[in-house]
N, C-alpha and C positions, 0 to 999 in steps of 0.2 A: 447548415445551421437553420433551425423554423423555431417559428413564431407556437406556440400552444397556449389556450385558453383552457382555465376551467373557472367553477364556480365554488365561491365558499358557501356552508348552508349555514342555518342559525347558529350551530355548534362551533364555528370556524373549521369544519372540516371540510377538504379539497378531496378531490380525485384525480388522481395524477394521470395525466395520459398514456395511454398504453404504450407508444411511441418513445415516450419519455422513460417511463420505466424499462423498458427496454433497451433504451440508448446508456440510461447510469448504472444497469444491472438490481434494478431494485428485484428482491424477491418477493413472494408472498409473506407478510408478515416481517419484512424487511424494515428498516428502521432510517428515515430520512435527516440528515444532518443540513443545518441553516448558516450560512458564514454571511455575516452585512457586512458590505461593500462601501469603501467611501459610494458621498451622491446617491446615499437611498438604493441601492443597488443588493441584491441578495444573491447569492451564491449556494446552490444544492446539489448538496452528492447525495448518494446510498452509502451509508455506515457498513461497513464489511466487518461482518461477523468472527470472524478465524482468518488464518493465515492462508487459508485452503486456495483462495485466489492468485496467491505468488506462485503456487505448484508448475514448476516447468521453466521459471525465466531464467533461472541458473543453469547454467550446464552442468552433465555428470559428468565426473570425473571417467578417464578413460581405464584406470585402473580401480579396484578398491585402495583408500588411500589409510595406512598402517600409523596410525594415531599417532603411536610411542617413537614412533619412528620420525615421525616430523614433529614432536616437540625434542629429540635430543637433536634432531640436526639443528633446532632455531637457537636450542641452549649452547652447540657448540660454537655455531655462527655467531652468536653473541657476546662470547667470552674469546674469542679473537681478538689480541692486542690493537687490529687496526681498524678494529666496529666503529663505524660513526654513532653508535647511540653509546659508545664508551669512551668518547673525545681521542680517541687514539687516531 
């Protein structure tokens, strides 16, 4: 965790540390979001643009996995007299 300064100029605009932007993944042209904090407290992330960031925290499946074929096994599983989402 560190301490960073910067300065507001006449306009209220800052310069975010390069540190900093590096630490939240700001990009060039990147877009910063502001959360207030109980106690006068502010909280800043970088607004992520796309989903492109998630890419990889899911695993691949070890197969390709056959659509049609895992919606008729959920609809037979479901339509089993002793499915608990059919009170059976």
């Amino acid at each position: 965790m560190g301490l960073y300064t910067a300065k507001s100029s006449l306009k209220g605009q800052v310069t975010v540390p390069a540190e900093v932007r590096q630490l939240i993944g700001l990009q060039p042209g990147g877009e910063l979001q502001f959360r207030t904090m109980p106690g006068g407290k502010v909280e800043v992330v970088a607004k992520k643009r796309s989903i492109a960031h998630l890419k990889g925290i899911f695993a691949r499946p070890s197969s390709p996995v056959d659509i049609d074929a895992a919606i008729a096994a959920e609809v037979a599983d479901r339509n089993r007299p002793q499915h608990p989402r059919r009170g059976g």
